[in-house]
mmCIF file of the protein (N, C-alpha, C, O) and its ligand, coordinates in Angstrom:
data_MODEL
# 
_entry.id   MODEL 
# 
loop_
_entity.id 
_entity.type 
_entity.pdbx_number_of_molecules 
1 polymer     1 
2 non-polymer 1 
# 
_entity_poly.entity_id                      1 
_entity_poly.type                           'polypeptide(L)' 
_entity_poly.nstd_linkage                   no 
_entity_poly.nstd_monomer                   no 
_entity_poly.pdbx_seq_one_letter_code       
;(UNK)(UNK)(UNK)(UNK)(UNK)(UNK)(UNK)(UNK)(UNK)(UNK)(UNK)(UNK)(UNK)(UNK)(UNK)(UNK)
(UNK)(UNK)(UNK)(UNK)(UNK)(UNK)(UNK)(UNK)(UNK)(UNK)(UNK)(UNK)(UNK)(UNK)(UNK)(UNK)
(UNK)(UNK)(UNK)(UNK)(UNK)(UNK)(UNK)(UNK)(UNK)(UNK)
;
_entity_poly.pdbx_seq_one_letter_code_can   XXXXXXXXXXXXXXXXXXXXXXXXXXXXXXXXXXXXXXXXXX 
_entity_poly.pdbx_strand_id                 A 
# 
loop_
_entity_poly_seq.entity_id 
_entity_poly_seq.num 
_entity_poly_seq.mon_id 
_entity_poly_seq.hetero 
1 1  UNK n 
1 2  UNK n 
1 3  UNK n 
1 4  UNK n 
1 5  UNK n 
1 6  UNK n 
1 7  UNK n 
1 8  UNK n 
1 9  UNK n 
1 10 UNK n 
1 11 UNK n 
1 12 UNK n 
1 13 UNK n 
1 14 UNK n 
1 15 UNK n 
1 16 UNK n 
1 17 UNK n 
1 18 UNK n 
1 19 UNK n 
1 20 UNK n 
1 21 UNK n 
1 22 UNK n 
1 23 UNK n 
1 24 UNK n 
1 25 UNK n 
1 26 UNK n 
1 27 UNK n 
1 28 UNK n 
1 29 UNK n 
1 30 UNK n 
1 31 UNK n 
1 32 UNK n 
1 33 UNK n 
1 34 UNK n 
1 35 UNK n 
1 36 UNK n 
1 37 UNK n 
1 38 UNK n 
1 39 UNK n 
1 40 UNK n 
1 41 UNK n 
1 42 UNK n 
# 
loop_
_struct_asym.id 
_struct_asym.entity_id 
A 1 
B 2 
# 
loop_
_chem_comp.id 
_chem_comp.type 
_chem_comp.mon_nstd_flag 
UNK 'L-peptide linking' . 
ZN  non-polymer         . 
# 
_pdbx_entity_nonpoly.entity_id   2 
_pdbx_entity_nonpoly.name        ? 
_pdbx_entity_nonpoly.comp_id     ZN 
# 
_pdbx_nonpoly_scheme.asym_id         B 
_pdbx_nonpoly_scheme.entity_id       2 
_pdbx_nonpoly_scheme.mon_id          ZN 
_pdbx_nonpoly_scheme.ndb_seq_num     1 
_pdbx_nonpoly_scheme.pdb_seq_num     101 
_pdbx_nonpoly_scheme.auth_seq_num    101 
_pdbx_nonpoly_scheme.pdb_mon_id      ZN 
_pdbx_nonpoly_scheme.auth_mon_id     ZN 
_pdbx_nonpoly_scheme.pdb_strand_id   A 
_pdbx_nonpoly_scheme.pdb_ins_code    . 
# 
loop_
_atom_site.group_PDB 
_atom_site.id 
_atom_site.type_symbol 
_atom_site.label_atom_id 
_atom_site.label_alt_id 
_atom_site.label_comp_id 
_atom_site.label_asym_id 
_atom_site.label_entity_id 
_atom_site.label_seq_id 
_atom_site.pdbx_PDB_ins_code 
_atom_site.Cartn_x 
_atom_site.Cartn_y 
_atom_site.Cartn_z 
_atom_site.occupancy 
_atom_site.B_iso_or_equiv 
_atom_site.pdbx_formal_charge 
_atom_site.auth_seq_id 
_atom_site.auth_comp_id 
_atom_site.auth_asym_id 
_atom_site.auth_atom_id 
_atom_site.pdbx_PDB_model_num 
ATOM   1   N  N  . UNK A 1 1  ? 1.900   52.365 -44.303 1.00 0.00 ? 1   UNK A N  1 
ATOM   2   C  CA . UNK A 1 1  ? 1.832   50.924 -44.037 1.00 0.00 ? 1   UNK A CA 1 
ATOM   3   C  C  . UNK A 1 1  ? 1.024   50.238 -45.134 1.00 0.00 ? 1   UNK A C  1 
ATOM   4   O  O  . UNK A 1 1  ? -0.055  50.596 -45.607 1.00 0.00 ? 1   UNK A O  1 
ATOM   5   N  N  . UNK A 1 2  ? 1.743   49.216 -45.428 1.00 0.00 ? 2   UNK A N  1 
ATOM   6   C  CA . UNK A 1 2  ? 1.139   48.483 -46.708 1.00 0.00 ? 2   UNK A CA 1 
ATOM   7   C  C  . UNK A 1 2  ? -0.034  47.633 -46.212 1.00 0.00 ? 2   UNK A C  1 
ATOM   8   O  O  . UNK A 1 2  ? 0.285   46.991 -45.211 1.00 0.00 ? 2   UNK A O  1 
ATOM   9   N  N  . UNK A 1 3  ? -1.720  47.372 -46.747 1.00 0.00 ? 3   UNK A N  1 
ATOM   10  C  CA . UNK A 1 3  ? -2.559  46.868 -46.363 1.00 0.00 ? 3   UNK A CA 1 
ATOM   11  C  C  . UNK A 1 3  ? -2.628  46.208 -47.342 1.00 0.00 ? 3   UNK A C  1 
ATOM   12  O  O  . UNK A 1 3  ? -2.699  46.616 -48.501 1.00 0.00 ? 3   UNK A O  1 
ATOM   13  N  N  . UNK A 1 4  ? -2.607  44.719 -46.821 1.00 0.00 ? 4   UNK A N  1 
ATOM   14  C  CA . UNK A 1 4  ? -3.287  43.616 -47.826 1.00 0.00 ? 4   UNK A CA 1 
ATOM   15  C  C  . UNK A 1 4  ? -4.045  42.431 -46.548 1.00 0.00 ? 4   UNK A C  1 
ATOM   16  O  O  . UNK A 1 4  ? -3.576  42.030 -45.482 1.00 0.00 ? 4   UNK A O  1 
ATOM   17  N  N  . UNK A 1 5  ? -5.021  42.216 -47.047 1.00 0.00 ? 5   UNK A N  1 
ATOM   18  C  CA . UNK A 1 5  ? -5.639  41.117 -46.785 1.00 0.00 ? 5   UNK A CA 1 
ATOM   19  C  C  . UNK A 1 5  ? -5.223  39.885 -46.662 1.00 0.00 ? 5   UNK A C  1 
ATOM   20  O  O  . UNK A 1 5  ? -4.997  39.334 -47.739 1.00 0.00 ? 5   UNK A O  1 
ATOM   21  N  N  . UNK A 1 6  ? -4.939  38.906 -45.185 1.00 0.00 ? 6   UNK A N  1 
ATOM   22  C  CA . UNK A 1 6  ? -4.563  38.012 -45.390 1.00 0.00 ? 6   UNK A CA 1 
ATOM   23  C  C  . UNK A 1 6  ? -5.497  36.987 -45.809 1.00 0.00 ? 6   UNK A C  1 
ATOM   24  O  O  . UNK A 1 6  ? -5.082  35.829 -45.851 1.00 0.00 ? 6   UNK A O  1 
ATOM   25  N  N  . UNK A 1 7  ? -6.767  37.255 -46.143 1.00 0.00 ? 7   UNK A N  1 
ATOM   26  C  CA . UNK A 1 7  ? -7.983  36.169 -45.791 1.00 0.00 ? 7   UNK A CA 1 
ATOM   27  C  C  . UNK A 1 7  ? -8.044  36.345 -48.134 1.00 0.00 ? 7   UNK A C  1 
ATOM   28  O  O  . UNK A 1 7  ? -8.118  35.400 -48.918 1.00 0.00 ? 7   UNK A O  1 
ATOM   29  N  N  . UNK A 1 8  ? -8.013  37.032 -48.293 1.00 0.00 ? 8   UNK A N  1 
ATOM   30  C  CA . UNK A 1 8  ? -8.585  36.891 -50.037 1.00 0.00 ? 8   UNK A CA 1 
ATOM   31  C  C  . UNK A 1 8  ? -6.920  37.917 -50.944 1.00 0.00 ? 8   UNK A C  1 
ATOM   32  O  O  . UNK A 1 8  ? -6.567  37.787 -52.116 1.00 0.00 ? 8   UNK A O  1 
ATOM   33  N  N  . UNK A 1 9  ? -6.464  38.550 -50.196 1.00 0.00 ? 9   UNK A N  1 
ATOM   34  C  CA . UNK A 1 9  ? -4.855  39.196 -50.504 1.00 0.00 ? 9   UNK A CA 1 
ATOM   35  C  C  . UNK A 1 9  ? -5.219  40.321 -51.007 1.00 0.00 ? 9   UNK A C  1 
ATOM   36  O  O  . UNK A 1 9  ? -4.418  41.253 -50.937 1.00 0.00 ? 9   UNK A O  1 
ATOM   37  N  N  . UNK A 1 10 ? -6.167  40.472 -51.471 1.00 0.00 ? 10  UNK A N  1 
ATOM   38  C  CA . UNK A 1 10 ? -6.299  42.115 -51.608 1.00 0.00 ? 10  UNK A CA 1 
ATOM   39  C  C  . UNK A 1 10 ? -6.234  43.474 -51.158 1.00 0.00 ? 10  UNK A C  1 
ATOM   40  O  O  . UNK A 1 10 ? -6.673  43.830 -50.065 1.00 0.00 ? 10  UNK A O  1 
ATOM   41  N  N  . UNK A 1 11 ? -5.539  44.446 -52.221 1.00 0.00 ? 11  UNK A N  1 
ATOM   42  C  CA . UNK A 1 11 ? -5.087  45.486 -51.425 1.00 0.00 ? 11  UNK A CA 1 
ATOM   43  C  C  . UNK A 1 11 ? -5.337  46.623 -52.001 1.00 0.00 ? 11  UNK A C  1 
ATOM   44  O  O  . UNK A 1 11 ? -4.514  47.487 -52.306 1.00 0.00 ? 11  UNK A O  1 
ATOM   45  N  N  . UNK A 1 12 ? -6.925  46.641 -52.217 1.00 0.00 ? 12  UNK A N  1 
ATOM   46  C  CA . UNK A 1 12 ? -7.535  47.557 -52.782 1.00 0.00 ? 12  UNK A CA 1 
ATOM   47  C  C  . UNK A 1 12 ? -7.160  48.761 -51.967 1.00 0.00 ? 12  UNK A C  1 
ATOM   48  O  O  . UNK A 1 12 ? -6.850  48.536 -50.797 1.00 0.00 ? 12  UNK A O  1 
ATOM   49  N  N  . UNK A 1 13 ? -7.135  50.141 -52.439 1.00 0.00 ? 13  UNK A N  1 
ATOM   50  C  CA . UNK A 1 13 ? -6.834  51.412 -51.532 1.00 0.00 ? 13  UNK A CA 1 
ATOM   51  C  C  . UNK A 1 13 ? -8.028  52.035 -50.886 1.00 0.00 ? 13  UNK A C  1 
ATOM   52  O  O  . UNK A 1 13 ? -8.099  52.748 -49.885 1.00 0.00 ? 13  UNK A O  1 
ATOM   53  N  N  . UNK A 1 14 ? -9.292  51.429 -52.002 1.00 0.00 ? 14  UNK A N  1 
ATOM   54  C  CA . UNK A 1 14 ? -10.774 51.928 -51.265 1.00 0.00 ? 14  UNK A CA 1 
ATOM   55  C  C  . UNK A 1 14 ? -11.450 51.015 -50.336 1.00 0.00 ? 14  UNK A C  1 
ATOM   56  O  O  . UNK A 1 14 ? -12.436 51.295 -49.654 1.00 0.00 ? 14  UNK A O  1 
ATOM   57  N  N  . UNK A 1 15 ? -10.762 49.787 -50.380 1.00 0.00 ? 15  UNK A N  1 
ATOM   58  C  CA . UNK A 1 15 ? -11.259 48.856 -49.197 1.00 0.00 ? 15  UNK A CA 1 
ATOM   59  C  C  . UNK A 1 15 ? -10.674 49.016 -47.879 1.00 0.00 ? 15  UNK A C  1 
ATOM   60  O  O  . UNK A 1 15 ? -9.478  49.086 -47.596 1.00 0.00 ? 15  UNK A O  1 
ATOM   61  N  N  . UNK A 1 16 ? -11.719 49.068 -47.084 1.00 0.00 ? 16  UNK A N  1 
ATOM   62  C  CA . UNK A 1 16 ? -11.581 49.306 -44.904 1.00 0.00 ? 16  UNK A CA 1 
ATOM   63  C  C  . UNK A 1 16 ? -10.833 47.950 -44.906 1.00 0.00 ? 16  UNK A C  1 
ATOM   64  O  O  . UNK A 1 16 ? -11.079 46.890 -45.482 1.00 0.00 ? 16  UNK A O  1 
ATOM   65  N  N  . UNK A 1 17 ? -9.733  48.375 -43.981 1.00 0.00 ? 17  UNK A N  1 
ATOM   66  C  CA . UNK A 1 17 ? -8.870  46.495 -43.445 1.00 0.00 ? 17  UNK A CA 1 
ATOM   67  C  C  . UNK A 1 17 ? -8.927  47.324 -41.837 1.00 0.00 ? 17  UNK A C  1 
ATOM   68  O  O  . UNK A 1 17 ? -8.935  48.500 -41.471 1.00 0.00 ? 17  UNK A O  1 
ATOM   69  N  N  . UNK A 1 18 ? -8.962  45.931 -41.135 1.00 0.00 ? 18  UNK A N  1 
ATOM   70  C  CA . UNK A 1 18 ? -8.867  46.394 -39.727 1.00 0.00 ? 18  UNK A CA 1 
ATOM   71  C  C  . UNK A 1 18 ? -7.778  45.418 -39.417 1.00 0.00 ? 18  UNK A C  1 
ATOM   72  O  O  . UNK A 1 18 ? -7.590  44.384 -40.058 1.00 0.00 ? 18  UNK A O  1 
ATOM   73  N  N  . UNK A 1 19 ? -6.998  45.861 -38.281 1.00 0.00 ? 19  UNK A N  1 
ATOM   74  C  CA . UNK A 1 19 ? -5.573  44.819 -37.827 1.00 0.00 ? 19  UNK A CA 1 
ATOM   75  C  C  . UNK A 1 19 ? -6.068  43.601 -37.189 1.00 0.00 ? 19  UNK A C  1 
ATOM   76  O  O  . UNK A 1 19 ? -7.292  43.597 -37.051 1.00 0.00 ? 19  UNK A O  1 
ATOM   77  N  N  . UNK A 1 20 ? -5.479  42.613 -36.780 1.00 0.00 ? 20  UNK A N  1 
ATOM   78  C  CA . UNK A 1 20 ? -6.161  41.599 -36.253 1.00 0.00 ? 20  UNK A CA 1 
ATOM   79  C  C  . UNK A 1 20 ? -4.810  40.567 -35.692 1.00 0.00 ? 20  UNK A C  1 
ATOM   80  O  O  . UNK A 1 20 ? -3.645  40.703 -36.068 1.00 0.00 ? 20  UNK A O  1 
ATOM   81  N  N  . UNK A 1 21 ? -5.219  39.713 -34.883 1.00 0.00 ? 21  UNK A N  1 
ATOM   82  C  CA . UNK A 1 21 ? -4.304  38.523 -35.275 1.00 0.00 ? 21  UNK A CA 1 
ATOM   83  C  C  . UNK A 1 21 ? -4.755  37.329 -35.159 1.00 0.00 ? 21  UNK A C  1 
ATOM   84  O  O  . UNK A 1 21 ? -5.797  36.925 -34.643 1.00 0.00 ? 21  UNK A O  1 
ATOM   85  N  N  . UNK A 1 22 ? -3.526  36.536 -35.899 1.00 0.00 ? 22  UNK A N  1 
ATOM   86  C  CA . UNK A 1 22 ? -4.135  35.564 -36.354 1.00 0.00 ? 22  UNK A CA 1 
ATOM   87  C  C  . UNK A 1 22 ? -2.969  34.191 -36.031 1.00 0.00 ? 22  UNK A C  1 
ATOM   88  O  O  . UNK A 1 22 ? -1.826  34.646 -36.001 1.00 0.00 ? 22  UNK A O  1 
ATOM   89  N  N  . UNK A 1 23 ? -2.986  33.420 -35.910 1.00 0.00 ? 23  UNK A N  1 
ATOM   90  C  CA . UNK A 1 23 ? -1.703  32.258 -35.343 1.00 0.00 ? 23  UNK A CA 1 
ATOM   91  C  C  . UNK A 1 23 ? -0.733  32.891 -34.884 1.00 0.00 ? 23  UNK A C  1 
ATOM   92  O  O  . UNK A 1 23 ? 0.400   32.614 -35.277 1.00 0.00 ? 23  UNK A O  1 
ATOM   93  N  N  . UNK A 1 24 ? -0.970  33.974 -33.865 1.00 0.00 ? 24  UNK A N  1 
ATOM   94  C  CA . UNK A 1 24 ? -0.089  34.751 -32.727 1.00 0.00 ? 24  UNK A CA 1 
ATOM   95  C  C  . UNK A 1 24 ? 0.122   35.951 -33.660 1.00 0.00 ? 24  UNK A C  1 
ATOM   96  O  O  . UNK A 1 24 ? 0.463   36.919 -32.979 1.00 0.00 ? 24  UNK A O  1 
ATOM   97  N  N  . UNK A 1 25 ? 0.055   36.211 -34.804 1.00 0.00 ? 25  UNK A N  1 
ATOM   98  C  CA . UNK A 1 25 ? 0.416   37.004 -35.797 1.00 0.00 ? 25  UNK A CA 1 
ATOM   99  C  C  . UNK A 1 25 ? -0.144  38.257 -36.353 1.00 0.00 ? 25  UNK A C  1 
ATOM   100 O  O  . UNK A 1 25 ? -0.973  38.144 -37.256 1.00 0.00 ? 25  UNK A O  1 
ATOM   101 N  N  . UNK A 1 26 ? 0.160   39.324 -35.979 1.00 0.00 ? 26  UNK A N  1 
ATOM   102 C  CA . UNK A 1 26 ? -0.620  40.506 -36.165 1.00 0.00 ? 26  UNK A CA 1 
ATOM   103 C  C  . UNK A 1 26 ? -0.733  40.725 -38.059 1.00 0.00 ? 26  UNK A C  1 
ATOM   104 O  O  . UNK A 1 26 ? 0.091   40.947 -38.945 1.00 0.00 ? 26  UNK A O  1 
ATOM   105 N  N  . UNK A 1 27 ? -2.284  40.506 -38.002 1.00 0.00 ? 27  UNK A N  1 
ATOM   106 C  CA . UNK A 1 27 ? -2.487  41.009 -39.468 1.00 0.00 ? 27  UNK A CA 1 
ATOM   107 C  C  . UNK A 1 27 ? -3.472  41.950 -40.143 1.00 0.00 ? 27  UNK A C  1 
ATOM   108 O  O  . UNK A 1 27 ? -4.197  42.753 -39.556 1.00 0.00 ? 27  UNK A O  1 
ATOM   109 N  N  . UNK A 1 28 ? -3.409  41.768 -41.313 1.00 0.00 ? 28  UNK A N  1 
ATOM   110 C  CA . UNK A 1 28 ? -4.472  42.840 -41.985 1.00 0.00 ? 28  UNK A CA 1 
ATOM   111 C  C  . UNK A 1 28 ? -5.676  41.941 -42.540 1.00 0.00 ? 28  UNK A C  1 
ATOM   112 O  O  . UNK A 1 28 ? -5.616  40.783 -42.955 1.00 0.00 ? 28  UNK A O  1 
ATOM   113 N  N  . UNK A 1 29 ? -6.955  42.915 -42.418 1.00 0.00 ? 29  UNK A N  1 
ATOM   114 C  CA . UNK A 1 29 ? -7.958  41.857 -43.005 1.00 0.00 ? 29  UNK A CA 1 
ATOM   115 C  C  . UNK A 1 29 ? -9.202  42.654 -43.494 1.00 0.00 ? 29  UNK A C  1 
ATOM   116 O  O  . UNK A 1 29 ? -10.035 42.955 -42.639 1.00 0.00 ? 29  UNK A O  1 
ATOM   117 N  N  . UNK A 1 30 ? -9.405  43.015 -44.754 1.00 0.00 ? 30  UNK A N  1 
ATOM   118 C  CA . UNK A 1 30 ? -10.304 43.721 -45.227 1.00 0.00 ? 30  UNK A CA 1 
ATOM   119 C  C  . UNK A 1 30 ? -12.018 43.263 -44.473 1.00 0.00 ? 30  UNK A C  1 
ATOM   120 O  O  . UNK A 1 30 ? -12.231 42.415 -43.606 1.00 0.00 ? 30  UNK A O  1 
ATOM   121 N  N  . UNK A 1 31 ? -12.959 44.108 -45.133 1.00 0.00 ? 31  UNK A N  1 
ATOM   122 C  CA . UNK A 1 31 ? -14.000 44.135 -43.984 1.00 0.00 ? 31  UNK A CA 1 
ATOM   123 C  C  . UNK A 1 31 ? -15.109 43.052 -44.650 1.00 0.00 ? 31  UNK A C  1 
ATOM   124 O  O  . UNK A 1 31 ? -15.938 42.387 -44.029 1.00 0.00 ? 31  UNK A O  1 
ATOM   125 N  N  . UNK A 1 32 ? -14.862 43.080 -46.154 1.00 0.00 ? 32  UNK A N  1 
ATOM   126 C  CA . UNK A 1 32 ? -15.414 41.786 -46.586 1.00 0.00 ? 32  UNK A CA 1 
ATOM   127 C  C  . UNK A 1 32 ? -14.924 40.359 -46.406 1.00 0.00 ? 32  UNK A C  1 
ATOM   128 O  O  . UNK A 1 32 ? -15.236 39.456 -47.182 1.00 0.00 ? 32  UNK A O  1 
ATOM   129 N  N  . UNK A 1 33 ? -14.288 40.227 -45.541 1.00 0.00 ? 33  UNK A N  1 
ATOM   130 C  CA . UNK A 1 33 ? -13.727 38.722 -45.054 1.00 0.00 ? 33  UNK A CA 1 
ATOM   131 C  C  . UNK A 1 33 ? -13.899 38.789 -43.724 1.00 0.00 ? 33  UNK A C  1 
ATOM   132 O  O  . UNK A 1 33 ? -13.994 37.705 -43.148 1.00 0.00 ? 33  UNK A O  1 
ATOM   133 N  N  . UNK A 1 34 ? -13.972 39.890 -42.999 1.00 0.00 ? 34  UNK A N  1 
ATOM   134 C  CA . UNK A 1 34 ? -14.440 39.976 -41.636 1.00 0.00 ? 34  UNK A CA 1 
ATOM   135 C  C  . UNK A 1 34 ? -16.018 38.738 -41.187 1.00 0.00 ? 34  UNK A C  1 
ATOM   136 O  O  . UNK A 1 34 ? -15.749 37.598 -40.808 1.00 0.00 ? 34  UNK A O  1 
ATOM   137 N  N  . UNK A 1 35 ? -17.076 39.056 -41.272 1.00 0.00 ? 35  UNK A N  1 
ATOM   138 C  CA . UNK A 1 35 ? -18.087 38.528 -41.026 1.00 0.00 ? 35  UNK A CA 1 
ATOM   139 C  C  . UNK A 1 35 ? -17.713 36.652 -41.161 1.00 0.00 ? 35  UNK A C  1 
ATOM   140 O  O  . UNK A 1 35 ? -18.018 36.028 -40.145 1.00 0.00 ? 35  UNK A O  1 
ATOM   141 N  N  . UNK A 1 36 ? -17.235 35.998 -42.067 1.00 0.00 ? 36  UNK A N  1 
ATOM   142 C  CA . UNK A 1 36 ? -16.631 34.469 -41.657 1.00 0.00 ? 36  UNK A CA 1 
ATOM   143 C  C  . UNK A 1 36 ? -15.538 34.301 -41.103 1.00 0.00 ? 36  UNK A C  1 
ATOM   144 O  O  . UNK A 1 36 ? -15.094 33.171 -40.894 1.00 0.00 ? 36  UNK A O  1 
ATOM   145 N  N  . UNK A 1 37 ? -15.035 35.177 -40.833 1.00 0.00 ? 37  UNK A N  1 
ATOM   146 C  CA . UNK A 1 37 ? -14.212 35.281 -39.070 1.00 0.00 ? 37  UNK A CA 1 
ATOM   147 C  C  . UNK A 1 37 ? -14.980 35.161 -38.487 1.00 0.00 ? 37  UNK A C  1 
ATOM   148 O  O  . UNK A 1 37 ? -15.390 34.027 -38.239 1.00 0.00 ? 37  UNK A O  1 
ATOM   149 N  N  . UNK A 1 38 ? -15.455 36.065 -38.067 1.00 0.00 ? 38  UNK A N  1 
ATOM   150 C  CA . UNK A 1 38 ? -16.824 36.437 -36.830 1.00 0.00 ? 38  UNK A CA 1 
ATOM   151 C  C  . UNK A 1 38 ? -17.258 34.458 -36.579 1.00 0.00 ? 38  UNK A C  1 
ATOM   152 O  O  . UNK A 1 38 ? -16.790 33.593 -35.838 1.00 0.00 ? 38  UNK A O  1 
ATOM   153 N  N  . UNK A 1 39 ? -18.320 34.463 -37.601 1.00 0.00 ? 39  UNK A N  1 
ATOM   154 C  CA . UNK A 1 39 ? -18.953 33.399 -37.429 1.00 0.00 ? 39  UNK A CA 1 
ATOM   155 C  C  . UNK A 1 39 ? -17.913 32.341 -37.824 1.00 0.00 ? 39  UNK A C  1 
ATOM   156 O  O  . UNK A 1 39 ? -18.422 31.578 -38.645 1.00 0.00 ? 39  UNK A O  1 
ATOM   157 N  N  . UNK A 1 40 ? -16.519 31.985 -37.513 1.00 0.00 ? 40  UNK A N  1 
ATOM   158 C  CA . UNK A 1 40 ? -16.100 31.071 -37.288 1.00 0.00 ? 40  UNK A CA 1 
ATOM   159 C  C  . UNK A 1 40 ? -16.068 29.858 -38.513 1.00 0.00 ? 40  UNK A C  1 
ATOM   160 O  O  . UNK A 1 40 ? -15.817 28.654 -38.567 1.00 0.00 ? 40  UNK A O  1 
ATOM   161 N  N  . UNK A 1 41 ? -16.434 30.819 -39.348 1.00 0.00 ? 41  UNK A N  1 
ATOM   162 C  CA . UNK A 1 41 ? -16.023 29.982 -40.700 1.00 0.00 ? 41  UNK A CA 1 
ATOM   163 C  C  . UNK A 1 41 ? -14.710 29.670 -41.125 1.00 0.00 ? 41  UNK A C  1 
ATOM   164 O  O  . UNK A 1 41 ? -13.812 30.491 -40.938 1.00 0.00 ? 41  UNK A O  1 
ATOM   165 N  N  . UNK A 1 42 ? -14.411 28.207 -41.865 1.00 0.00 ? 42  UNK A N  1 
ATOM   166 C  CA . UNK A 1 42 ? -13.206 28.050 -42.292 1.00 0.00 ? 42  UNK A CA 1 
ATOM   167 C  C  . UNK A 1 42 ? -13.157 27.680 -43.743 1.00 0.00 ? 42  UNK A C  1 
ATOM   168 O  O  . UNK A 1 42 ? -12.073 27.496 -44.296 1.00 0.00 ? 42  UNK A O  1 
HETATM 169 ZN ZN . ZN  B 2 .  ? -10.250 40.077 -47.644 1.00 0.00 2 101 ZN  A ZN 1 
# 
């Protein structure tokens, strides 16, 4: 399964992505864009 980041698009092979969704939409999202999710950043 192909991992890219929907939050910065990167699809480094050594970067952690965890699944998620997002506007009903199941996606990928590396772990350095995680934390302004969390806190609700836009
Ligand atoms: Zn990212």
């Amino acid at each position: 399964m192909e991992c890219k980041c929907f939050v910065c698009g990167t699809q480094s092979k050594d970067r952690v992505y965890l699944e998620c969704y997002h506007e009903g939409e199941k996606k990928m999202v590396c772990v350095r864009c995680l934390p302004p999710l969390i806190h609700g950043a836009h």
